[in-house]
C-alpha angles and dihedrals in degrees: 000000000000125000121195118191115179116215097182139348090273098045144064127185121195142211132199128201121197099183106170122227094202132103111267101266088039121090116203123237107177120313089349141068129222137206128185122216118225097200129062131255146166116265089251094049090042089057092050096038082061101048090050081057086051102260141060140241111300123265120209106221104167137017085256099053078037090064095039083060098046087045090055097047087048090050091051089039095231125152103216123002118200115240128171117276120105131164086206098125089044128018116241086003095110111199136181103239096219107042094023092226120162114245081209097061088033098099094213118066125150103187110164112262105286096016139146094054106130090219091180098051089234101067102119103130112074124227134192112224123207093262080064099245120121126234144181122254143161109290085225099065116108112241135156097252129197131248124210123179111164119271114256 
């Protein structure tokens, strides 16, 4: 929000208010808002740990929103992060578990060079590592994993 106080006829002095509209814990990028986990989960346990805070693991809809995320897993110094696509119901059909959009009709995706691959013929849970790219691993495996619930 913008605040304008004039302090003569020539000047003008503003200021701005960022009021988040996030939980505490949470940090706004656009119209969501995120939270990191600092402990590690599966990727299922991650999924349900962020519906009981109200949101659900983050889905990465555009290169901007892309490069917020990967900012977000440099700044916490994490190799992978869990977020919420799985091909689970369908092999090689990735989906966004919340709003069930297909990666394949989505016109933004940023896999590693070669992923997904599921090399070990169990890699069906993404995860963002911290060069930004996504990649497929074993839904087993234990990661800190990101939380997105929309801003308001």
């Amino acid at each position: 929000m913008l605040y304008m106080r004039p302090t003569s006829s020539e000047e003008i002095i503003c200021f701005f208010s960022t009021k988040s509209q996030c939980k505490q814990g949470w940090i706004q990028h656009d119209e969501s808002c995120y939270h990191m986990s600092h402990d590690l989960e599966q990727w299922a346990d991650a999924h349900y740990l962020c519906h009981l805070l109200g949101g659900y693991l983050a889905e990465v809809n555009t290169a901007e929103e892309g490069a917020f995320l990967d900012n977000q897993v440099k700044l916490f110094h994490f190799g992978e992060v869990w977020v919420g696509a799985t091909d689970l119901v369908f092999e090689g059909e990735w989906v966004w578990s919340e709003s069930q959009s297909k990666l394949s009709e989505q016109h933004y995706t940023n896999w590693s060079p070669g992923e997904p691959n599921n090399a070990q013929s169990n890699e069906n849970c993404m995860a963002i590592t911290n060069t930004g790219y996504w990649n497929d691993a074993p839904c087993s495996v234990l990661l800190h994993y990101l939380c997105e619930m929309p801003s308001g």
